[in-house]
C-alpha positions in Angstrom: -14.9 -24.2 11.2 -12.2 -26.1 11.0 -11.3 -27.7 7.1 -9.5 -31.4 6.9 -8.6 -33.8 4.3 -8.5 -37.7 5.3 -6.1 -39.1 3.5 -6.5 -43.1 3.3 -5.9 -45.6 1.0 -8.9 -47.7 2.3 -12.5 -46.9 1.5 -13.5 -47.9 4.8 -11.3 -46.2 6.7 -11.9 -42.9 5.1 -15.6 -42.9 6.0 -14.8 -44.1 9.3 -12.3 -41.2 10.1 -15.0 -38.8 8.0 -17.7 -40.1 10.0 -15.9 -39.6 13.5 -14.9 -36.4 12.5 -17.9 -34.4 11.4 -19.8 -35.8 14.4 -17.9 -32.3 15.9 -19.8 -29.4 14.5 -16.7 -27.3 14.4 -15.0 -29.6 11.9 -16.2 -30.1 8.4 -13.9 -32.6 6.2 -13.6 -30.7 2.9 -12.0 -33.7 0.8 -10.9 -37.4 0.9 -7.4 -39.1 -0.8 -6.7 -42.3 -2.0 -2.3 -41.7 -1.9 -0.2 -39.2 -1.3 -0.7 -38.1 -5.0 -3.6 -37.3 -4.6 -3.4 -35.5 -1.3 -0.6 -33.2 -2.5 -3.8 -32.5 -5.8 -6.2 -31.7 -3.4 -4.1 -29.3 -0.7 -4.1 -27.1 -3.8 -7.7 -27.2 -4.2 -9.3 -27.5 -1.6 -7.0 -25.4 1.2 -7.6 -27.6 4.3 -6.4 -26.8 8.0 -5.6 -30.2 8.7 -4.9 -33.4 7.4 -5.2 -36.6 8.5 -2.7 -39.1 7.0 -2.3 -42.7 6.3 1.5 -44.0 5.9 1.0 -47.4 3.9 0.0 -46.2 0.7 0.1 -46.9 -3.2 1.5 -44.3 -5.7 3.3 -42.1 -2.7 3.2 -43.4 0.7 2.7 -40.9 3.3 6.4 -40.3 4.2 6.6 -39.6 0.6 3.7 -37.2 0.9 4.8 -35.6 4.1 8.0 -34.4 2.7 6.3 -32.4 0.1 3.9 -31.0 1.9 6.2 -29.7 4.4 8.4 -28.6 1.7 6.2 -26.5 -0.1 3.2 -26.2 1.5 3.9 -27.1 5.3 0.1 -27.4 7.0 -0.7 -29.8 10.4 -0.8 -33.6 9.9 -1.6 -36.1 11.9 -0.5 -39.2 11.2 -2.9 -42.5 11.6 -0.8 -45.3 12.7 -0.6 -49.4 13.0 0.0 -50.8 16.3 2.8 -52.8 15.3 7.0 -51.9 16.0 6.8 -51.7 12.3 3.8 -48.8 12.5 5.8 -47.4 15.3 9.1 -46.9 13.1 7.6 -45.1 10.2 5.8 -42.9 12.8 8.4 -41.9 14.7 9.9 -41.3 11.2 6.9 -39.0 10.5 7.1 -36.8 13.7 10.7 -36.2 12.8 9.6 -34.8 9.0 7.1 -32.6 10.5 3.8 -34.5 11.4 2.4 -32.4 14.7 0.6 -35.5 16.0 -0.4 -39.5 15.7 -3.6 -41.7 16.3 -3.0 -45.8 16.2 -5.2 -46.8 13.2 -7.6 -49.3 15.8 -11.1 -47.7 14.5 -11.7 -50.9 12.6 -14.0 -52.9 14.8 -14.1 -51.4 18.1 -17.5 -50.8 18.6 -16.8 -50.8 22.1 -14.0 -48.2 22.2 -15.2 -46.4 19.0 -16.4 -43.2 21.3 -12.7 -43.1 22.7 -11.0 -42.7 19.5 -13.4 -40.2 17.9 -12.9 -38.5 21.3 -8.9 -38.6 20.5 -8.7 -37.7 17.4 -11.2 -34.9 17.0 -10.1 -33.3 19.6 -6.4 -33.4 18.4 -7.5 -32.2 15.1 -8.5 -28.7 17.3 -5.6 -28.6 19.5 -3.2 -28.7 15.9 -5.5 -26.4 14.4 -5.0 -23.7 16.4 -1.5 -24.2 16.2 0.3 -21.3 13.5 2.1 -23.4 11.1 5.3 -21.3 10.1 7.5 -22.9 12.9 6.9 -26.3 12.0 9.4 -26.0 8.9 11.8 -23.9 11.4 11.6 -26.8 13.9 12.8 -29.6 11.6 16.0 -28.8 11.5 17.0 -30.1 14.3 20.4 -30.9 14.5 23.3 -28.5 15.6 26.4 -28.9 17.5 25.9 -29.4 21.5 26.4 -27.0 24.1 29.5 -27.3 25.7 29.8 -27.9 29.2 32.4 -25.1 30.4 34.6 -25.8 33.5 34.3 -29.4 35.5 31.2 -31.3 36.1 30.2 -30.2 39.9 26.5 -29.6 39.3 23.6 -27.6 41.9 21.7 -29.8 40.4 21.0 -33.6 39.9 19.0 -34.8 37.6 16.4 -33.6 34.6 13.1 -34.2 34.2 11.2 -33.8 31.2 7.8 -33.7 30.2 5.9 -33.6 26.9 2.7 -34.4 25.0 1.5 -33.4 21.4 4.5 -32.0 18.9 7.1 -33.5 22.0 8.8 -35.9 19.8 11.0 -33.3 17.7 11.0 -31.2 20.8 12.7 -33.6 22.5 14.9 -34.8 20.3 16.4 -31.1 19.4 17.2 -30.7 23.4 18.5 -34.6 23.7 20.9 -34.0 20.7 21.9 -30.4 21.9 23.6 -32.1 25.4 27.0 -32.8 25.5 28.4 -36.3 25.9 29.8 -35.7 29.3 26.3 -34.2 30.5 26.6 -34.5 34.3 23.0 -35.9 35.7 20.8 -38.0 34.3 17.6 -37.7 32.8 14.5 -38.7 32.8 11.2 -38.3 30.4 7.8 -38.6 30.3 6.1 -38.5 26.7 2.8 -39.4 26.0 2.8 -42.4 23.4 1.3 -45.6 23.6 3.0 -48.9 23.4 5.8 -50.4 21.3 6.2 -46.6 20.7 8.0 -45.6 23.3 10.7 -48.2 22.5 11.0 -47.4 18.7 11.1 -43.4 20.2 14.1 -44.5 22.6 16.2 -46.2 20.0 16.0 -43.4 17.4 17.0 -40.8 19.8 19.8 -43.5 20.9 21.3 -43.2 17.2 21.0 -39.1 17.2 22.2 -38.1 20.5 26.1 -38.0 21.9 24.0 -39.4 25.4 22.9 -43.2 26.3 18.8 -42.8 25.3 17.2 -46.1 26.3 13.3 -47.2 26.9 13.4 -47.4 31.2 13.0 -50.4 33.0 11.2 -51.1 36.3 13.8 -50.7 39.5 16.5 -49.5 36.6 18.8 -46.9 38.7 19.2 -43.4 37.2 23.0 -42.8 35.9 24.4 -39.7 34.8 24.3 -38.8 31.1 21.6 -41.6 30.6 18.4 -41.2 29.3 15.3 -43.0 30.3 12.1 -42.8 28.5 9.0 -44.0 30.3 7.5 -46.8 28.8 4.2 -46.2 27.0 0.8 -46.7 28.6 3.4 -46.8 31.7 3.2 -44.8 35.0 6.9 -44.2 35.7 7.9 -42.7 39.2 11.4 -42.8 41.0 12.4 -43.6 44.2 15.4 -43.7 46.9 16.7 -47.0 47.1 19.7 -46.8 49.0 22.3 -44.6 47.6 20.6 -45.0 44.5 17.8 -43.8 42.2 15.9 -46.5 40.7 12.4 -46.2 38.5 9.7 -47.3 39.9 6.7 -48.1 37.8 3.4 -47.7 39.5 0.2 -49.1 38.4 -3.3 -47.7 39.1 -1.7 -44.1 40.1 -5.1 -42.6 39.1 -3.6 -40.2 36.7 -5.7 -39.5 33.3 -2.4 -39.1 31.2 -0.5 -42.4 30.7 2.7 -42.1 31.3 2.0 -39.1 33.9 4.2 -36.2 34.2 2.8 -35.2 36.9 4.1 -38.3 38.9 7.2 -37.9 37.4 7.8 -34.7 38.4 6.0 -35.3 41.6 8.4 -38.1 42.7 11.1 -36.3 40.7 10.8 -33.3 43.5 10.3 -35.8 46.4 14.0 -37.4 45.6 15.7 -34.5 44.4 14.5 -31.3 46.0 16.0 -27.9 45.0 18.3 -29.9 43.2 15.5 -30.9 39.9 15.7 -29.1 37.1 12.1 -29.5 35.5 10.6 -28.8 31.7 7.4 -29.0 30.8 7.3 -29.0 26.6 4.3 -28.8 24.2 1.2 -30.7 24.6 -2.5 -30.5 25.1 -3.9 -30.2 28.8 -2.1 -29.5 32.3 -0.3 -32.6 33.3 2.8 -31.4 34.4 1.1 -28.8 36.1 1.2 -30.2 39.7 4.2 -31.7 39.9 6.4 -29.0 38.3 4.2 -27.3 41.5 5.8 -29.7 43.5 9.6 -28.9 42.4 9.3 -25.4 42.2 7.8 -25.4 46.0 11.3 -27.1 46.8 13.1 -24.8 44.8 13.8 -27.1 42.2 14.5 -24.9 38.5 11.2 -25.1 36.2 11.7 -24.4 32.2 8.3 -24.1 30.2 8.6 -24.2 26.5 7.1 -20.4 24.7 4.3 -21.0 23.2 5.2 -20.0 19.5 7.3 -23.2 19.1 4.8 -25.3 20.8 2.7 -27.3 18.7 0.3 -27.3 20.9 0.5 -24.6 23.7 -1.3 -26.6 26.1 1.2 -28.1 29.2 2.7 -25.2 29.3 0.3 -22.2 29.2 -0.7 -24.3 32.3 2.5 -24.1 34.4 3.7 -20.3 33.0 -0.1 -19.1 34.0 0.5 -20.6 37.6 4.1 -18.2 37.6 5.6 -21.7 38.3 8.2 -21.5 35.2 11.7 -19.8 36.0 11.7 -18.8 32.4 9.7 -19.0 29.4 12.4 -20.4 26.2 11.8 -21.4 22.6 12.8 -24.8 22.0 16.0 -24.0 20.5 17.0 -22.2 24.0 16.2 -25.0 26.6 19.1 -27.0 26.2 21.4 -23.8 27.1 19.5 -22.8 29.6 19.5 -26.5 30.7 23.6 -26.0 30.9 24.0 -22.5 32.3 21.7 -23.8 35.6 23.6 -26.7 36.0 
């Protein structure tokens, strides 16, 4: 059985997200909180396995309450979220302290999508769950020096694709920040996250990194030590256009995932051949799995994140259990591995 707290300033909202949760008879909800205060109170007392927490709050907010918790008590959140650039801010701001997870707080009133949501969340409430919480205090220290590029820049290979779901934010960001700012090739990413998020995800990583991190845009060519993030709800793909790279956005791909790794990486290995380096990073499910099938096939290089500094060990079980992955790395190991292979 799995124990949460919903944390929620709103009445309402905290029988909705109750309601949706304990329709799953592996997840009982062991207490409720009206602020941070007051979730901090009943960690202690009631032991949950995972919390659900509003941001906008009275008393302590929930960036207030997240620091605490994952000072003294670190535990898996996920974070419910506005749809709104402002929402997106304070939750990219939330990944980065230590949240595993986000849902967009859109219960109110969708009687339509209602099934959907409780789908979403309960069944990221089992995927963090499972997850051992000791390396989520390990993983928020996330900045260090770069790796230095030794010698000149002739690469083997010519560009880096990236792929990530649940727990990829800080994932992400610790490789992005490790890369030089003369990395050779560019880069692309695929990260699950709606709207609005994407962009808010781009321009923090843009402040952090010694690289160019931007949101892509459709027909944008690739350029070495640039970073594009596909845009949320997006299907991103790229595509020979003359000399050039360009992204391609696709719509109605058929993928469940939005934006798709797998058609990243798929077009990724139909551009670039044995000369992709792929990684697929934490996250719930198997998209990845084909198209990191794809570049390994044309002797691309494949990286899979281990699975004890996965927050959810998901993606990449799927790809190391296919003997796809040229090696198995914790997260503070890609981006050297990224370098030595160049």
């Amino acid at each position: 059985m799995i124990r949460v707290l919903v944390v929620d300033d709103s009445s309402f909202m905290r029988k909705t997200v109750t309601r949706m949760l304990q329709s799953d008879k592996n997840i009982q909800v062991v207490g409720t909180a009206g602020n941070g205060e007051e979730a901090i109170e009943q960690i202690e007392t009631v032991k949950p396995d995972v919390v659900t927490m509003d941001i906008e709050m009275p008393v302590m907010n929930g960036i207030e309450a997240l620091k605490h918790i994952m000072a003294r008590n670190p535990l898996p959140i996920i974070v419910l979220s506005a749809i709104s650039k402002e929402g997106a801010d304070v939750t990219m701001e939330a990944l980065n302290l230590g949240a595993c997870d986000f849902v967009t707080k859109d219960l109110a009133g969708l009687s339509s999508g209602m099934a959907g949501k409780e789908t979403e969340l309960i069944n990221k409430v089992k995927d963090v769950a499972k997850k051992k919480i000791k390396f989520l205090a390990r993983r928020l220290e996330l900045a260090k020096r770069p790796v230095s590029l030794h010698g000149g820049k002739r690469t083997k290979h010519a560009v880096l694709s990236i792929g990530a779901s649940t727990g990829g934010p800080p994932a992400l960001q610790h490789i992005l920040t490790s890369l030089p700012e003369d990395f050779p090739i560019p880069v692309v990413v695929a990260q699950h996250m709606p709207k609005l998020f994407t962009l808010a995800f781009a321009q923090r990583l843009n402040s952090l990194t010694h690289i160019t991190v931007k949101e892509a845009e459709d027909k944008e060519p690739l350029k070495p030590g640039v970073v594009l993030i596909a845009p949320g709800d997006t299907h991103m793909g790229l595509k020979k256009n003359g000399k050039d790279v360009t992204v391609e956005f696709v719509k109605d791909a058929g993928y469940v995932y939005r934006p798709s790794v797998d058609l990243l990486m798929l077009t990724t290995a139909r551009v670039y051949d044995a000369r992709a380096i792929g990684v697929i990073l934490t996250g719930m499910g198997n998209d990845g799995l084909a198209g990191l099938r794809e570049i390994k096939e044309r002797h691309g290089f494949v990286i899979a994140q281990d699975e004890e500094t996965c927050v959810v060990y998901g993606m990449p079980k799927a790809v190391v259990n296919a003997h796809i992955a040229d090696v198995v790395l914790p997260i503070d190991k890609i981006s050297e591995e990224i370098i030595r292979v160049l």
